[in-house]
Kinemage of the C-alpha trace (Angstrom):
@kinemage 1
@onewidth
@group {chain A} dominant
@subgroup {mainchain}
@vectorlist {calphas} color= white
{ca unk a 1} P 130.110 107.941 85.737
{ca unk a 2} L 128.344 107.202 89.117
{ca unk a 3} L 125.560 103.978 88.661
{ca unk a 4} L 123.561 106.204 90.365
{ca unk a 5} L 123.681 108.383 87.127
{ca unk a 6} L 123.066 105.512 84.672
{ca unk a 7} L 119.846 104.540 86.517
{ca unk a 8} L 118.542 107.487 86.585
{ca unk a 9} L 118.952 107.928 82.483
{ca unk a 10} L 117.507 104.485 82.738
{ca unk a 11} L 114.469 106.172 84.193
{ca unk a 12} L 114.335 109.511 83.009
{ca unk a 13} L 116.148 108.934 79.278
{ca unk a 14} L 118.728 111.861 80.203
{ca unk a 15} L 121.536 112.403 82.380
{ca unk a 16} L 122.108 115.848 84.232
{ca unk a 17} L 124.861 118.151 83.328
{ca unk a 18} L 126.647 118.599 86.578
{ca unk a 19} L 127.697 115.117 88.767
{ca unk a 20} L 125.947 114.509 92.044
{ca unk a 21} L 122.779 116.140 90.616
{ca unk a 22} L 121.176 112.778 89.829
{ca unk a 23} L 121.423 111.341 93.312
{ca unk a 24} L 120.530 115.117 94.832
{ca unk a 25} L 117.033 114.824 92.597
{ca unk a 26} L 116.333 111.382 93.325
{ca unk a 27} L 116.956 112.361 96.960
{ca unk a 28} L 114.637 114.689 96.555
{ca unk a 29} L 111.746 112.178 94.973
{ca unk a 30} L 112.510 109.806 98.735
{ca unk a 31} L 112.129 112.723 100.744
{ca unk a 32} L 108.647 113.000 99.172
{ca unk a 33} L 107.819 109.633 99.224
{ca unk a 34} L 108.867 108.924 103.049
{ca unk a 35} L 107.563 112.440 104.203
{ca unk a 36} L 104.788 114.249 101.553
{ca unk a 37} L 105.329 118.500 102.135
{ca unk a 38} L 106.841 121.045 99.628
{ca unk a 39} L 110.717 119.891 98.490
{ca unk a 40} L 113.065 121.803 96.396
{ca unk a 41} L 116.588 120.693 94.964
{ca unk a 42} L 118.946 123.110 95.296
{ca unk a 43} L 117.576 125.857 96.814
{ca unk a 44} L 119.686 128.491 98.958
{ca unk a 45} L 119.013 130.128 102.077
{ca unk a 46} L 121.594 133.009 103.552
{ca unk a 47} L 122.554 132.605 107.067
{ca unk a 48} L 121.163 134.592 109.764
{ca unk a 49} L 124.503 135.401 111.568
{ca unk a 50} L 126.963 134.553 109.143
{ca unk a 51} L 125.216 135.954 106.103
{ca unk a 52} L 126.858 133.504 103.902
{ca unk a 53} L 124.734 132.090 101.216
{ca unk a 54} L 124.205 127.697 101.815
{ca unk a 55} L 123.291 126.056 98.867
{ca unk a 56} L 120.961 122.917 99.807
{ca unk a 57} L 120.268 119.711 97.813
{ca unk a 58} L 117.037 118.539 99.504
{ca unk a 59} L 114.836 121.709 101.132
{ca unk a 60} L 112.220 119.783 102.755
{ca unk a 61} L 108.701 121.961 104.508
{ca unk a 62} L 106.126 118.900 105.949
{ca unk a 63} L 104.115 121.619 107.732
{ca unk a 64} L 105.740 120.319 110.658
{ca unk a 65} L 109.565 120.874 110.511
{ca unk a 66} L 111.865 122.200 107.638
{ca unk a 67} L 114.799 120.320 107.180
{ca unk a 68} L 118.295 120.760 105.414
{ca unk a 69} L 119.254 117.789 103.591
{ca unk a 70} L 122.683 116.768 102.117
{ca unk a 71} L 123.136 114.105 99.743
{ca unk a 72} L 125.777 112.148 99.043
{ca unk a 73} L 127.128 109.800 96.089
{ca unk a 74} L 130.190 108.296 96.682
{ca unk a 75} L 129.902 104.836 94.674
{ca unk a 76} L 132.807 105.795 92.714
{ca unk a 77} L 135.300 107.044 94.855
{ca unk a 78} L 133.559 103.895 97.175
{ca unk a 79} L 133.330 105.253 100.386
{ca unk a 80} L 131.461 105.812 102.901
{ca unk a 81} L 130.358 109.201 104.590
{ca unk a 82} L 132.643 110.489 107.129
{ca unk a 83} L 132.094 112.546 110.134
{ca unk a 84} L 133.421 115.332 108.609
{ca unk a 85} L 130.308 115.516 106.031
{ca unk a 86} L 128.227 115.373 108.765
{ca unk a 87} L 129.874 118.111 110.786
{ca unk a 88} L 129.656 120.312 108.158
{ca unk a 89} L 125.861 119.864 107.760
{ca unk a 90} L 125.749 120.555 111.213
{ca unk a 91} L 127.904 123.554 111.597
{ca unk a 92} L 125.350 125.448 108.757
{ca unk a 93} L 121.833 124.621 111.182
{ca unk a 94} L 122.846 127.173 113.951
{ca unk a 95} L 122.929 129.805 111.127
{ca unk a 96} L 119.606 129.200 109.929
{ca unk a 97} L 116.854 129.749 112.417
{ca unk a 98} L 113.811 128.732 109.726
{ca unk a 99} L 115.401 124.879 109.816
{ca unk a 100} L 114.865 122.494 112.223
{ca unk a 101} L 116.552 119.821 111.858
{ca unk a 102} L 119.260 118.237 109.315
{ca unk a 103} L 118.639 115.328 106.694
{ca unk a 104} L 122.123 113.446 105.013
{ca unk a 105} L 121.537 110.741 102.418
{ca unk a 106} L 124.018 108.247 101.341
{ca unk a 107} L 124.228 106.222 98.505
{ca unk a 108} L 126.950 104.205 100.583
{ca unk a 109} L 126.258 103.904 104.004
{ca unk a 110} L 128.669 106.025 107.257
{ca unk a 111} L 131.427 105.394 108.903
{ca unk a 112} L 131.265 105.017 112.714
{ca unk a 113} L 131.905 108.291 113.527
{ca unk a 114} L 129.869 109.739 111.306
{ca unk a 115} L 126.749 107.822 113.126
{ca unk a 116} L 127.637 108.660 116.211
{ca unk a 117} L 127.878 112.704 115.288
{ca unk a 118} L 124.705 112.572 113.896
{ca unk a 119} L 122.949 110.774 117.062
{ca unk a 120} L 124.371 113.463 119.628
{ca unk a 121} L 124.332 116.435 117.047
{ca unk a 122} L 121.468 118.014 119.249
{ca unk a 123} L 123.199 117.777 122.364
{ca unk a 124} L 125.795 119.730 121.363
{ca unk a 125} L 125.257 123.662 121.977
{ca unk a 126} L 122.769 125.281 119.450
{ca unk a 127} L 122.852 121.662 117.967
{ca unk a 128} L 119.848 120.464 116.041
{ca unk a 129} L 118.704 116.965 115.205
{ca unk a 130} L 120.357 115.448 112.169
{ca unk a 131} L 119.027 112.419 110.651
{ca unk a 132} L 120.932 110.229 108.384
{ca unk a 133} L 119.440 107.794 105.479
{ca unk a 134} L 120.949 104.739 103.828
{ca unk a 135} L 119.264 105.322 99.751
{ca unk a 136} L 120.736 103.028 97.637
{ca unk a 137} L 119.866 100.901 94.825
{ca unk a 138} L 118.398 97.970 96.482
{ca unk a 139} L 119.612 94.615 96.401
{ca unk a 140} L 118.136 91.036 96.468
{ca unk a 141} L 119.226 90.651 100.076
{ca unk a 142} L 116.918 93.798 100.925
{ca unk a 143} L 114.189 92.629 99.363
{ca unk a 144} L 114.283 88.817 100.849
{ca unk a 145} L 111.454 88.582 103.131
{ca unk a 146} L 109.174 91.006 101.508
{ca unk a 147} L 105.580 89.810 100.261
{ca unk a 148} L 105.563 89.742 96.754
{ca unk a 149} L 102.188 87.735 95.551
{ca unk a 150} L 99.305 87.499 97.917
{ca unk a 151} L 97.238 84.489 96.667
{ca unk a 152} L 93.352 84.572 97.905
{ca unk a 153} L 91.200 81.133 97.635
{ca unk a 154} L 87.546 81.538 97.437
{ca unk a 155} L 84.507 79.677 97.944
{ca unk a 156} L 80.992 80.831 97.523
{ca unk a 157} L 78.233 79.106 98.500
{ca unk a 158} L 75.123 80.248 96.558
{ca unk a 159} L 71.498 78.809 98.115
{ca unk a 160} L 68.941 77.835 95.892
{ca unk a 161} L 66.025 79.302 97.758
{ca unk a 162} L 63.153 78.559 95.306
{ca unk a 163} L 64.126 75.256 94.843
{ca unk a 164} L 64.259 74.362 98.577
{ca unk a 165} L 61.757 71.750 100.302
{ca unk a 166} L 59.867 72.874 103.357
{ca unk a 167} L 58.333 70.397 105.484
{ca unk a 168} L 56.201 71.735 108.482
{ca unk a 169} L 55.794 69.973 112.073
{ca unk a 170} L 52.497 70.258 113.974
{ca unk a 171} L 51.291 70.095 117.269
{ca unk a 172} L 48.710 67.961 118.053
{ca unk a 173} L 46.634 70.890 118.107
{ca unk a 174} L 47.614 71.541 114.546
{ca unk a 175} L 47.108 67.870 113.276
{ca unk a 176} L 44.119 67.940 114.585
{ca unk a 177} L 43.262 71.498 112.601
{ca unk a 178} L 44.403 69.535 109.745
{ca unk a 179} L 42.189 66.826 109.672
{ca unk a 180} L 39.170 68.704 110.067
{ca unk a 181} L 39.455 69.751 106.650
{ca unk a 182} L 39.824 66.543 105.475
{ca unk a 183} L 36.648 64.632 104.183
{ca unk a 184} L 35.480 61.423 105.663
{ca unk a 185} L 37.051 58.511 104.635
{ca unk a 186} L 40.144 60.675 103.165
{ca unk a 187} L 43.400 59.686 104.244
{ca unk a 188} L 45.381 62.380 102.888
{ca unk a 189} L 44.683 66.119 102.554
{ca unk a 190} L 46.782 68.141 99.651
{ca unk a 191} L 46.850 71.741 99.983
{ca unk a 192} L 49.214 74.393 98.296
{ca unk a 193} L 50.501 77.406 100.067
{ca unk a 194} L 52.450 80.669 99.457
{ca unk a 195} L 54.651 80.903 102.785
{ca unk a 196} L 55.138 84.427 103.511
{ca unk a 197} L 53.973 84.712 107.413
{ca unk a 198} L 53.889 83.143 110.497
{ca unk a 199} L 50.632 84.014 112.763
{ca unk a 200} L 49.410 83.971 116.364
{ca unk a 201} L 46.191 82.317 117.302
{ca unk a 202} L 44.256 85.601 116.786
{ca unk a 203} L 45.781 85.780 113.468
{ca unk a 204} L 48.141 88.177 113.926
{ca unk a 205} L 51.403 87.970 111.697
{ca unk a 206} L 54.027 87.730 114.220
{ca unk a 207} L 57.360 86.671 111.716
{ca unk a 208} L 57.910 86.494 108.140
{ca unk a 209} L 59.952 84.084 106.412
{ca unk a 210} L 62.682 86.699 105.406
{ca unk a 211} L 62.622 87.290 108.748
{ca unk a 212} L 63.581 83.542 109.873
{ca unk a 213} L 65.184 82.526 106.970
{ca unk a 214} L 67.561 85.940 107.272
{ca unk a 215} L 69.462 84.084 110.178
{ca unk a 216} L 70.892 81.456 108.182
{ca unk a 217} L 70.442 78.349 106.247
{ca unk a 218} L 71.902 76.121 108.558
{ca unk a 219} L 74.557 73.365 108.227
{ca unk a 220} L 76.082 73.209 104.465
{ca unk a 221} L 77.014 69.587 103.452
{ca unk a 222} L 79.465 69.903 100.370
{ca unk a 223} L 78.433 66.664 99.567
{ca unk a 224} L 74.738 66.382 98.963
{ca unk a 225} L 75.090 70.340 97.651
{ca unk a 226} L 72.561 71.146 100.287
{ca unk a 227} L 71.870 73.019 103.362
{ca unk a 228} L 69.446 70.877 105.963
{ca unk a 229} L 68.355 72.322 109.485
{ca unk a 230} L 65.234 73.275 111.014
{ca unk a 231} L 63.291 75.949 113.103
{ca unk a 232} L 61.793 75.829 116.367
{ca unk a 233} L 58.417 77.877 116.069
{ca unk a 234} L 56.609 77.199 119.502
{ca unk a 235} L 53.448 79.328 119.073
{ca unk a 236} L 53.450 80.017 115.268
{ca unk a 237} L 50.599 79.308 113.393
{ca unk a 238} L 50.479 79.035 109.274
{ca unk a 239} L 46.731 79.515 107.814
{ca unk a 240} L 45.504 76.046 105.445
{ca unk a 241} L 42.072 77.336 103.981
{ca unk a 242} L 40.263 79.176 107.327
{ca unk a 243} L 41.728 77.634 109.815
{ca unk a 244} L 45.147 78.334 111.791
{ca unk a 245} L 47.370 74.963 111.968
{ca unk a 246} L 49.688 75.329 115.163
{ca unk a 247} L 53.275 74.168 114.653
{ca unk a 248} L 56.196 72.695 116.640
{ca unk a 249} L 59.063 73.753 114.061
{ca unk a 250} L 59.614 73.899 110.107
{ca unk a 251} L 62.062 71.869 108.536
{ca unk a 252} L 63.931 72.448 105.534
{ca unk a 253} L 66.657 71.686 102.923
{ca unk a 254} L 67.891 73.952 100.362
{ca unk a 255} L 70.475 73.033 97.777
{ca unk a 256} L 73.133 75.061 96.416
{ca unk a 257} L 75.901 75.703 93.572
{ca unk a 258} L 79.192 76.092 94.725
{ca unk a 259} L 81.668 78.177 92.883
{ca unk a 260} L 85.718 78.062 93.777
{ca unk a 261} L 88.190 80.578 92.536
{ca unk a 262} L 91.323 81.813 93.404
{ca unk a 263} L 92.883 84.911 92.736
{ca unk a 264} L 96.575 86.042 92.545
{ca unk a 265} L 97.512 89.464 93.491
{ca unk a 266} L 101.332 89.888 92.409
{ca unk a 267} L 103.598 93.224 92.202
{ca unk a 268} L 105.885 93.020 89.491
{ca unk a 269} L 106.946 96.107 90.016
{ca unk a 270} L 110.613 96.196 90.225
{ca unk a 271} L 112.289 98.261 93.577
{ca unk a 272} L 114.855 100.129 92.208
{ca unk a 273} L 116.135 101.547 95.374
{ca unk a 274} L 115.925 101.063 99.488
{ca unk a 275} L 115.727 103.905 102.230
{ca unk a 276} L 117.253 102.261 105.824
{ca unk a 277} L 117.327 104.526 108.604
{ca unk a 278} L 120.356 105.154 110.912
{ca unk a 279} L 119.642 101.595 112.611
{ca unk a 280} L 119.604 99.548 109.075
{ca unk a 281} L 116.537 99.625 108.909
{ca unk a 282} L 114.578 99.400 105.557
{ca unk a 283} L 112.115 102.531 105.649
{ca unk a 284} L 110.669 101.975 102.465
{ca unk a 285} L 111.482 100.645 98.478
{ca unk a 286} L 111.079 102.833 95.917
{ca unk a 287} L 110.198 101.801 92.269
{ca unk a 288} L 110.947 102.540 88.706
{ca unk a 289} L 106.878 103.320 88.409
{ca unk a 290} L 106.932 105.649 91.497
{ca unk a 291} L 109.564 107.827 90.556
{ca unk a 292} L 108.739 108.220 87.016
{ca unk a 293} L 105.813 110.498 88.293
{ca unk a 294} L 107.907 113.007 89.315
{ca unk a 295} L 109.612 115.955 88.048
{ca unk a 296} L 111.477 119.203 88.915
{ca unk a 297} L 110.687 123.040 87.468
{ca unk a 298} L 112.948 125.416 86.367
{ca unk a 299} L 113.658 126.325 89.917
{ca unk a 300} L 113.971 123.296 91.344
{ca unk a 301} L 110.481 122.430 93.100
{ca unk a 302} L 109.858 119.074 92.964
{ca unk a 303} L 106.118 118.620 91.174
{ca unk a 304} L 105.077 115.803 92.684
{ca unk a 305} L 101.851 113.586 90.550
């Protein structure tokens, strides 16, 4: 028994009747995987010319092209696939006009010949492109390299706005608003105000707060929790009582919480098998998880999830 077969009762709880089958259907699940489109396992198609029937493990349709696809399990007789596998696969596309190109997987790689068949196999006359597929079960050696936990630090920075402290800076215009509302002999003047808007000297809002404060909160110190900066507001007036108090800038500090987290994104899933292309290299791993969501009907189509 091929290890291709015990993997796939591994994943499936059965084994198929006839040997070869399991490494045709799982062929059929990568062609899906690498390429979407309609696939069938062991379909037939009768030649054009020849009228002689073909039987075909992997019928792939993308919309695009139709391909013929052979597959090949030869872990126990542990070989690799000749040129004369792939000169049979290319013999059959001449004879059927509704493929366009040929597919081979192997479970254990090609000789040299074999590769270099399948890279001129559309030069030759009525020759159509055949492309050939390393799918095995992967090894630790494939997978070295690959990312398997992304790890993602994070630091938010959350501003206290109500608790912040606002100081404003007059002109001397402003001061000088200031102190008329002050009674004689006072030396300080008290007054509480709801910031909201910033005015001209008509009294026409010309900037909210949201508005200012919507740029930033200037330069966050970790260390006194805080951010501390100011604004330049040439022209901007802020009513106290009935009058219209000029400014030079606003000043401000606003603390803040600080939260850190960090967050591990890992796959655990477990690649049970690697697709290389004709160069070596790896197209794509395949997992337990992905091909558990497929299955075949009575005919062969492969119902894909």
């Amino acid at each position: 028994m091929s290890p291709i077969d015990k993997i796939y009762h591994e994943i499936f709880g059965k084994y198929p009747t006839k040997a070869g089958t399991s490494y045709e259907m799982l062929s059929c699940i990568a062609e899906h995987l690498m390429n979407q489109g309609d696939v069938k396992h062991d379909d037939k198609i009768r030649g054009a010319f020849s009228s002689s029937l073909y039987q075909i493990d992997v019928l792939s349709d993308d919309g695009k092209d139709k391909s013929m696809g052979e597959a090949k399990d030869y872990t126990i007789q542990n070989k690799k696939v000749g040129r004369g596998d792939l000169q049979k696969l290319g013999g059959a596309l001449p004879d059927l006009p509704s493929v366009t190109k040929g597919k081979f997987f192997s479970a254990t790689g090609y000789t040299s010949p074999a590769k270099k068949y399948a890279a001129a196999s559309e030069n030759f006359p009525l020759g159509k492109p055949i492309e050939i597929f390393e799918f095995r079960p992967s090894t630790k050696t494939d997978e070295e390299g690959t990312i398997q936990t992304i790890v993602i630090h994070m630091h938010f920075i959350i501003p206290k706005a109500q608790q912040g402290i606002w100081k404003p800076h007059f002109t001397e215009s402003g001061v000088k608003a200031c102190k008329a509302l002050m009674a004689e002999g006072e030396t300080t003047f008290q007054y509480s105000l709801k910031l909201e808007s910033f005015y001209d000297a008509q009294g026409i809002e010309t900037l909210t707060l949201h508005e200012l404060t919507s740029q930033n909160y200037g330069e966050v110190n970790s260390e006194t929790k805080s951010a501390h900066g100011s604004f330049i507001l040439k022209g901007h007036h802020i009513p106290i009582e009935n009058v219209l108090a000029e400014l030079r800038g606003l000043e401000y500090e606003i603390p803040h919480s600080e939260i850190h987290e960090t967050m591990e994104i890992t796959d655990n899933s477990k690649c049970r098998f690697v697709v290389k292309d004709t160069e070596g290299k790896i197209v794509r791993f395949i997992t337990d998880e992905q091909i558990k969501e497929y299955s075949f009907n009575e005919s062969g189509q492969l119902l894909a999830p």
